[in-house]
C-alpha positions as CSV (number, residue, x, y, z in Angstrom):
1,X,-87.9,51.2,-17.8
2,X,-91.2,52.8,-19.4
3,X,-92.0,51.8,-22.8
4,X,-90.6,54.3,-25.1
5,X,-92.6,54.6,-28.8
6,X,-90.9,52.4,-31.7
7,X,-90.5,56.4,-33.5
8,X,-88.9,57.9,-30.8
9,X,-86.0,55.1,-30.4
10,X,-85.5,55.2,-34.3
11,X,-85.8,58.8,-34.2
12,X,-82.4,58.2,-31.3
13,X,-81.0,56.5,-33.9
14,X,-81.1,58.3,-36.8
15,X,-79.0,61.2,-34.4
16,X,-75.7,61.2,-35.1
17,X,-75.8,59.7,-38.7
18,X,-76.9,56.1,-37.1
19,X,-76.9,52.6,-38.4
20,X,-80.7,53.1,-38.9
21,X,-80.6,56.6,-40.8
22,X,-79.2,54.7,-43.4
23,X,-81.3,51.5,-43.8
24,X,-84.8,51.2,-45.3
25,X,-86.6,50.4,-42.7
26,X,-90.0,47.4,-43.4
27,X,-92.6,45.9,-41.6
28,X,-92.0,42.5,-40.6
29,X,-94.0,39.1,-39.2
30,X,-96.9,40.8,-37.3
31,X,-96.4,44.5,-38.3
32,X,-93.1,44.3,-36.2
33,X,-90.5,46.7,-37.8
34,X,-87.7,45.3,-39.5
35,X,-84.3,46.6,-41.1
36,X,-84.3,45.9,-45.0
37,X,-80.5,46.6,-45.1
38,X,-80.6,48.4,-47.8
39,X,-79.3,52.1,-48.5
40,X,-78.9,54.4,-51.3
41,X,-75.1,52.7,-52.3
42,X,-77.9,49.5,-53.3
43,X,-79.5,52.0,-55.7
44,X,-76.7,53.3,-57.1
45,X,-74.5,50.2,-57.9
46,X,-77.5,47.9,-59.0
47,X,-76.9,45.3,-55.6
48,X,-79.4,44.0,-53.1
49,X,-77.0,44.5,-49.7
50,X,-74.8,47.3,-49.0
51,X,-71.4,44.9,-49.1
52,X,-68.6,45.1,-51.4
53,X,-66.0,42.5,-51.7
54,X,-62.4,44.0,-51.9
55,X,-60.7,43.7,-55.6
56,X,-57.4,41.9,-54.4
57,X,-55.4,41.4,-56.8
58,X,-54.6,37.3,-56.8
59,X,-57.0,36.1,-55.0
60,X,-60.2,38.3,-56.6
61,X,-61.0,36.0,-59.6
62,X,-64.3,35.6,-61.5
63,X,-65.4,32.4,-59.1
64,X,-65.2,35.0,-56.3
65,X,-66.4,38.2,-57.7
66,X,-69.3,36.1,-59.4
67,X,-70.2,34.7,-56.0
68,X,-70.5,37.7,-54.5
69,X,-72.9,39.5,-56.7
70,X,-75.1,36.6,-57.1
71,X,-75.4,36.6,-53.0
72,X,-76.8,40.1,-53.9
73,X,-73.1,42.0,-52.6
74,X,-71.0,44.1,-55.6
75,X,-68.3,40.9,-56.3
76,X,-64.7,43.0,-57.5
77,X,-62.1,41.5,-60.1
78,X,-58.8,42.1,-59.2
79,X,-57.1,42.6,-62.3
80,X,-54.1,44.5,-60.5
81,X,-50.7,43.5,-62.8
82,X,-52.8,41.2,-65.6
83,X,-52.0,41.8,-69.2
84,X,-54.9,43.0,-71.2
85,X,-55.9,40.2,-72.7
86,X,-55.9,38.2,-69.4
87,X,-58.1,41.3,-67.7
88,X,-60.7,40.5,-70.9
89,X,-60.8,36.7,-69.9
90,X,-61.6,37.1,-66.5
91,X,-64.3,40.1,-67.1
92,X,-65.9,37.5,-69.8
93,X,-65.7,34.4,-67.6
94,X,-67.6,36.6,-64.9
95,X,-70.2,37.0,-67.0
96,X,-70.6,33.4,-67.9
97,X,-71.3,32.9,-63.8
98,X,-73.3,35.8,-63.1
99,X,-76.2,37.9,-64.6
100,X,-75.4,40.8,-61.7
101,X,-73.5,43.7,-61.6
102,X,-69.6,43.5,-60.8
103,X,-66.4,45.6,-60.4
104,X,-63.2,45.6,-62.5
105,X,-60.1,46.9,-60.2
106,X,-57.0,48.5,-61.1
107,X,-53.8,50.2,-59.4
108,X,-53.1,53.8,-60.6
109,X,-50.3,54.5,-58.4
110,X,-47.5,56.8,-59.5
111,X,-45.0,53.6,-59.8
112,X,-47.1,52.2,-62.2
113,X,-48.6,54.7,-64.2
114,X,-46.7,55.1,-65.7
115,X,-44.2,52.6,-64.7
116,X,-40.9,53.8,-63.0
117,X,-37.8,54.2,-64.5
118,X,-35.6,51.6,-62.9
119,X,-32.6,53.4,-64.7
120,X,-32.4,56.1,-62.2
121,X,-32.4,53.6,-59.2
122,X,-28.3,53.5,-57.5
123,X,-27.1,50.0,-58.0
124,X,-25.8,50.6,-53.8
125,X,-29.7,50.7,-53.5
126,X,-30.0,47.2,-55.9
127,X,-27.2,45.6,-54.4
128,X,-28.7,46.6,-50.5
129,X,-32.2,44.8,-51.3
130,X,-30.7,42.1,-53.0
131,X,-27.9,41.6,-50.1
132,X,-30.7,41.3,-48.0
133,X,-33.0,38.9,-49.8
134,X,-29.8,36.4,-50.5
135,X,-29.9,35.7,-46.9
136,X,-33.5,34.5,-47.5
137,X,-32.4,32.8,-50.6
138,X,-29.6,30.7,-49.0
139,X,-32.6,29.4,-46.2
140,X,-34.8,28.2,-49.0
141,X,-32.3,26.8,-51.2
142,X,-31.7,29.3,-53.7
143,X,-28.9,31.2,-55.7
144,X,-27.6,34.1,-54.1
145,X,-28.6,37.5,-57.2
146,X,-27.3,40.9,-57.1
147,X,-29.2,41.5,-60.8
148,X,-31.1,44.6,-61.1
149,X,-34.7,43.5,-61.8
150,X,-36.4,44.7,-64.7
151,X,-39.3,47.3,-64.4
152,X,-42.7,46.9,-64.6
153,X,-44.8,46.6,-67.9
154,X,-46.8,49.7,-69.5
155,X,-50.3,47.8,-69.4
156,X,-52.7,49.6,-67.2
157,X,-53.6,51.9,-70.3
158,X,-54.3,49.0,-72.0
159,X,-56.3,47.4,-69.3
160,X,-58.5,50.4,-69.0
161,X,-58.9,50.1,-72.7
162,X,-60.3,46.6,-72.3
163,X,-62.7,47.6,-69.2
164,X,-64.5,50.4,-71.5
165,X,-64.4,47.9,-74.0
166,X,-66.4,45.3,-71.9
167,X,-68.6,48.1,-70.4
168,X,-68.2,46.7,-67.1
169,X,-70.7,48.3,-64.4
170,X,-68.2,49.3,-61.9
171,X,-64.7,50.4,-62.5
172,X,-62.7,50.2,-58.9
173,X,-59.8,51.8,-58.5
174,X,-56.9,51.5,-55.9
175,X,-53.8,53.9,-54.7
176,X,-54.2,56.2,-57.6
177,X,-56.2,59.8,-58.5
178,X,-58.2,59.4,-61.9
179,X,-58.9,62.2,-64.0
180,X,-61.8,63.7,-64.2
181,X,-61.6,62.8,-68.0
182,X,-60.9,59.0,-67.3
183,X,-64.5,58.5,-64.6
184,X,-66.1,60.9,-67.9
185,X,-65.2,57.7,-70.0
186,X,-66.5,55.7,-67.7
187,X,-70.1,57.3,-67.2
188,X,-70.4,57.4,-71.0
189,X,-70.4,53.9,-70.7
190,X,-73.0,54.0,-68.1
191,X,-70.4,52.5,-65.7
192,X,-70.1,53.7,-61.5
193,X,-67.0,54.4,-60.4
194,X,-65.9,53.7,-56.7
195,X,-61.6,54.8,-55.8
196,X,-60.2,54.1,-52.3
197,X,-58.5,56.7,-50.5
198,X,-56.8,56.7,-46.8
199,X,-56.9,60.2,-45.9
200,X,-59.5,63.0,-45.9
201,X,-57.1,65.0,-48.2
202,X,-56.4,62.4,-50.2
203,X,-60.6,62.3,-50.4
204,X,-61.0,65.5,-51.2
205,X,-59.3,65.1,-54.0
206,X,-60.2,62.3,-55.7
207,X,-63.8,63.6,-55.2
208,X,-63.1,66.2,-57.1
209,X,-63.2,64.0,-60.4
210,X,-66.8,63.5,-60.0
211,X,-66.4,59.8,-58.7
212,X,-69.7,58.1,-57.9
213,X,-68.2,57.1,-54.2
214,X,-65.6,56.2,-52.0
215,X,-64.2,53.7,-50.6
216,X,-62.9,55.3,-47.4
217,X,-59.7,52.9,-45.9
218,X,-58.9,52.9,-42.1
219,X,-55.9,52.0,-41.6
220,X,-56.8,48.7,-39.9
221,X,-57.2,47.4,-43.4
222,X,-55.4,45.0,-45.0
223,X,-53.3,45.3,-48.6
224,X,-52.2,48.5,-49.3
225,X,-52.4,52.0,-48.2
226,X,-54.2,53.5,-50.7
227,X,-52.6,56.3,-51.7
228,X,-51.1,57.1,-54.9
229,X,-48.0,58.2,-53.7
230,X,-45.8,56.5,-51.7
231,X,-46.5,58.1,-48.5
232,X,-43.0,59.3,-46.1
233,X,-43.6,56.5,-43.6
234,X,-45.8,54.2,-42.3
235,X,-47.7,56.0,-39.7
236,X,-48.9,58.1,-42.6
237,X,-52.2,57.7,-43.8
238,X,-53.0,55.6,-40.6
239,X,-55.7,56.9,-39.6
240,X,-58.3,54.2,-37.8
241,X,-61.5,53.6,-39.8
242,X,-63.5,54.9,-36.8
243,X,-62.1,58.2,-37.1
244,X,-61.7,58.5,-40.7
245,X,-65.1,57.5,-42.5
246,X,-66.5,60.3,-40.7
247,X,-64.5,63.0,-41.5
248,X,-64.8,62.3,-44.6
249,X,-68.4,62.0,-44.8
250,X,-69.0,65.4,-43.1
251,X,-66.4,67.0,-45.5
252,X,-67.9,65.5,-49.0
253,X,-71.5,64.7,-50.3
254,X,-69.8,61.8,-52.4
255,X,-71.3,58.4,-50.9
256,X,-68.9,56.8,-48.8
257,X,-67.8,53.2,-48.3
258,X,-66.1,52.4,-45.0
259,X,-63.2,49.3,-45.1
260,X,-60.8,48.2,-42.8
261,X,-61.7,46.0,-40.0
262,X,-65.3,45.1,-40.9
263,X,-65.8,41.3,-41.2
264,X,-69.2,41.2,-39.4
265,X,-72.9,42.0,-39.8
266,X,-71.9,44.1,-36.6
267,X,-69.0,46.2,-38.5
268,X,-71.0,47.0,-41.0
269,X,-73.9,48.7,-38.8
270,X,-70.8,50.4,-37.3
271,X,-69.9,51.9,-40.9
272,X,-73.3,52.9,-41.5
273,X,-73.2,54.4,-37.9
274,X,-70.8,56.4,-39.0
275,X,-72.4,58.0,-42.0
276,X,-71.3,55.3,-44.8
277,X,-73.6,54.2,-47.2
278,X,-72.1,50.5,-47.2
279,X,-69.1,48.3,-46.4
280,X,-65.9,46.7,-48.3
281,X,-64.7,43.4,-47.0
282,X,-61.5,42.0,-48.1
283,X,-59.8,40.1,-45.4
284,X,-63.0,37.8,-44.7
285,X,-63.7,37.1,-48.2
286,X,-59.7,35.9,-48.4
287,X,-60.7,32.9,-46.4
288,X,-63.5,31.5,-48.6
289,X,-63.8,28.8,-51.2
290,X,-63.6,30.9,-54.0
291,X,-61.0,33.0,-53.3
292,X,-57.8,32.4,-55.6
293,X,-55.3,32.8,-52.3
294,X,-53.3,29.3,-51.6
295,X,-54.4,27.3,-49.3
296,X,-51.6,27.4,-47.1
297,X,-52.6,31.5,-47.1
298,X,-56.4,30.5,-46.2
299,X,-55.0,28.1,-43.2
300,X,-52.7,30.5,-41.6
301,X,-55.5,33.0,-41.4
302,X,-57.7,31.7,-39.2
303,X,-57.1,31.7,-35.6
304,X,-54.8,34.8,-35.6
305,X,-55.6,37.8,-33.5
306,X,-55.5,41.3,-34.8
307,X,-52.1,42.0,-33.3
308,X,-51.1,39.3,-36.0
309,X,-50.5,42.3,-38.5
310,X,-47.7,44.4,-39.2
311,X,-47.2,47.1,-42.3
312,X,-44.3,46.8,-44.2
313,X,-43.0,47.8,-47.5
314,X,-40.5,45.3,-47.8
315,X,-42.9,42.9,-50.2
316,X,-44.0,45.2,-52.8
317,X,-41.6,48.2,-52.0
318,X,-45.6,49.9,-50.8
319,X,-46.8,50.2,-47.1
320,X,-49.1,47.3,-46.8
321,X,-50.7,45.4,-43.9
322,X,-49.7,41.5,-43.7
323,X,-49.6,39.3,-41.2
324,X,-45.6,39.5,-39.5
325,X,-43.7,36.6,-40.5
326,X,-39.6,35.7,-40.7
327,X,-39.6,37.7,-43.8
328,X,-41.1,41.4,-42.3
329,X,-39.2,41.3,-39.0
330,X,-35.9,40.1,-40.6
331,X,-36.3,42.8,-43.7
332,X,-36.8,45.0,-41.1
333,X,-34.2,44.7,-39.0
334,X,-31.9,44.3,-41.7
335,X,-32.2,48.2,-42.4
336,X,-32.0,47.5,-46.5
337,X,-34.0,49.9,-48.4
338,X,-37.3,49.5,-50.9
339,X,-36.6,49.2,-54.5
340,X,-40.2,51.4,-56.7
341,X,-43.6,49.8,-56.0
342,X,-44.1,46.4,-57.3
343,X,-40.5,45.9,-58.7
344,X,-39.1,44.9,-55.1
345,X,-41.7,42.6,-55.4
346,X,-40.1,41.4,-58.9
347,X,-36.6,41.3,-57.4
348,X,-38.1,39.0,-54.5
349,X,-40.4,36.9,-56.5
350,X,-38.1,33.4,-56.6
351,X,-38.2,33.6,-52.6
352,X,-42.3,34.2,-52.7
353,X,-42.0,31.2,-55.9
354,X,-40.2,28.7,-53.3
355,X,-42.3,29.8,-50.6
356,X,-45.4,28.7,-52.3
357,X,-44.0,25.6,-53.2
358,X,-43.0,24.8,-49.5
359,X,-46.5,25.8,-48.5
360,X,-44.0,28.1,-46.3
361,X,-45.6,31.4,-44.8
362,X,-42.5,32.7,-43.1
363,X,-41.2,34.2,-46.3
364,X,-44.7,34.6,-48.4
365,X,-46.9,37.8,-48.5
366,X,-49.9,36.7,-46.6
367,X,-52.3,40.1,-46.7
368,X,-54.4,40.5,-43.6
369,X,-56.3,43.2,-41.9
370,X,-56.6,43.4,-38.2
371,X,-60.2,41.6,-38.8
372,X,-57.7,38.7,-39.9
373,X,-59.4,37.6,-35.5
374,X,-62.8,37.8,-36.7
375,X,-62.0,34.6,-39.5
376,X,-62.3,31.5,-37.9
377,X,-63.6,29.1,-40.8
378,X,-63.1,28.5,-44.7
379,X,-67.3,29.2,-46.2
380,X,-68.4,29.9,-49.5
381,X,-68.5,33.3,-50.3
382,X,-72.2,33.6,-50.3
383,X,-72.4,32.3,-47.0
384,X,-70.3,35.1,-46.2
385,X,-72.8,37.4,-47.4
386,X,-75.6,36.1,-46.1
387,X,-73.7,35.7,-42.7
388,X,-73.0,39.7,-42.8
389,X,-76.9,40.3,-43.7
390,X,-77.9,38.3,-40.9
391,X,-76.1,39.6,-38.2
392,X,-76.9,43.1,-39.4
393,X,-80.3,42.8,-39.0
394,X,-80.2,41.1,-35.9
395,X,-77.9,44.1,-34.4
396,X,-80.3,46.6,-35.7
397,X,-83.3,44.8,-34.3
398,X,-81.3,44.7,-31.0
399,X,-80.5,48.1,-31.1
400,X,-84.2,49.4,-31.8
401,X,-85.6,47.0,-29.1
402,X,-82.9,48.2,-26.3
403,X,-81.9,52.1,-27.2
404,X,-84.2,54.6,-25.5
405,X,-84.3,58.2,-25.0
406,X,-85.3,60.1,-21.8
């Protein structure tokens, strides 16, 4: 093959909205060109690599977010559920670990915000879930309930309160729509603010609150579908990250951040092949030191395959992507309905409680992505980062050394 000029192959690249059309490109040893990895998301969110670690709610606590940022990725708190006062520890014990930026994450959904009215759920619909988690119950030991559980708490106002409060430099948001008078509050504060979405409408809509990105969710991502209305099924919003970061990024001019299925340095050149301006991780950075996820959790994810995942609603009462255990396929085929987001988790939290204790993942919520068969070891978080960098680079180099045009 003739030689074909270094400006001519990055010139292939940038067509089509390439890895390299969105990474500074440097000289290297020898006036060899090398990828910088860095794109305008750096810029914008105050970071030195285009990676964001997912704000999981559980296992996001200030060792991992701190860890994160200080490897030069955006580090996210999950702060999902916390009271108030708890969501102003954690920010402040961040800052005691790190001198970089960080995120604050919240759930917005409809179920939560406010909370629903457990008074207009049947009891035949209480006394369904609860028939069906009593067969669970009498495996691990437990007393048979029929009780309706109690709703969820009124504290994300509050928690939003305290975020402002602490002008934290990114406010994340998950399944919910803010106001364009809420991300207002925010850039008064001199804060970004970043809100996942699983659909292109779903994108178009939250852009229209004058977010500062993004975070674009193919469905091969783990946790939930980030929607903030409980979609009619699972196969809505299930659209593969492939297809999805795209469209959205030729629809809007707000930055986009691809996520689901990107554990490597090689998933994220794919998402800034396809037009994002970075990458969120969540399922890799579930298996590090840092995270807050039991080590029975950690264990179990490493040597799966991505066919290890199913989505379910039957933990939290929202679609969400776990690895299949006793618990999904039995819930399942029981037929029982969902009680409202997060309170069919309440009315199954003594099975998770015994679970844990038994180091039992057959009847424990053990959230996974399809990259759950790119994790195949326990590092620190930062070695994550730096593992992610490094590959990058070398894919790009590969891909400027071997891509030529005619």
């Amino acid at each position: 093959m003739p030689h074909v000029p270094f400006w001519k192959r990055r010139d292939f690249l940038k067509t089509g909205a390439t890895a390299t059309a969105a990474v500074t490109l440097a000289r290297g040893a020898g006036g060899a060109p090398a990828p910088r990895l860095r794109t305008s998301l750096c810029d914008l969110l105050g970071i030195d690599y285009p990676i964001l670690q997912s704000g999981m709610g559980g296992v996001a606590g200030p060792a991992l977010a701190a860890a994160v940022s200080n490897a030069g990725g955006l580090g996210i708190l999950g702060c999902a559920h916390l009271p108030p006062d708890e969501v102003r520890r954690r920010i402040r014990e961040v800052r005691t670990l790190t001198e970089r930026p960080f995120g604050v994450n919240l759930l917005l959904h409809t179920d939560m915000v406010p909370p629903a009215d457990m008074a207009r759920v049947p009891e035949t619909v209480v006394r369904a879930v609860q028939s069906a988690l009593n067969r669970f119950r009498e495996r691990l030991g437990l007393a048979p309930s029929f009780a309706r559980p109690q709703g969820l708490p009124d504290i994300v106002p509050a928690a939003i309160e305290v975020i402002l409060e602490e002008k934290v430099p990114v406010f994340s948001i998950g399944l919910g729509k803010p106001t364009a008078e809420l991300v207002r509050r925010f850039h008064e504060q001199g804060a970004r603010v970043i809100a996942m979405v699983a659909a292109l409408g779903d994108a178009r809509a939250v852009a229209e609150s004058g977010v500062d990105a993004l975070v674009v969710q193919g469905h091969e991502a783990g946790g939930h579908r980030s929607t903030w209305v409980k979609p009619p099924s699972a196969q809505h919003a299930d659209v593969g990250t492939m297809a999805l970061v795209p469209q959205v990024v030729g629809a809007l001019k707000t930055p986009v951040i691809a996520a689901g299925g990107i554990a490597s340095g090689a998933g994220l050149v794919a998402a800034l092949a396809l037009g994002a301006k970075g990458a969120l991780l969540g399922t890799r950075f579930v298996a590090t030191r840092e995270s807050m996820a039991a080590d029975f959790y950690k264990q179990a994810l490493i040597g799966r395959d991505g066919d290890s995942t199913v989505i379910t609603d039957a933990f939290t009462g929202l679609y969400a992507r776990v690895l299949r255990n006793r618990f999904t396929d039995e819930y399942a085929a029981s037929g029982a309905p969902v009680l409202p987001g997060y309170v069919q988790s309440r009315a199954a939290g003594d099975i998770f409680r015994a679970a844990a204790a038994r180091k039992d993942t057959g009847y424990y919520g053990l959230w996974a992505g399809q990259s759950v068969g790119l994790v195949h070891d326990l590092p620190e978080a930062a070695a994550v980062v730096r593992s992610v960098v490094d590959e990058a680079r070398a894919v790009l180099r590969a891909l400027l050394s071997d891509v030529a045009v005619g």
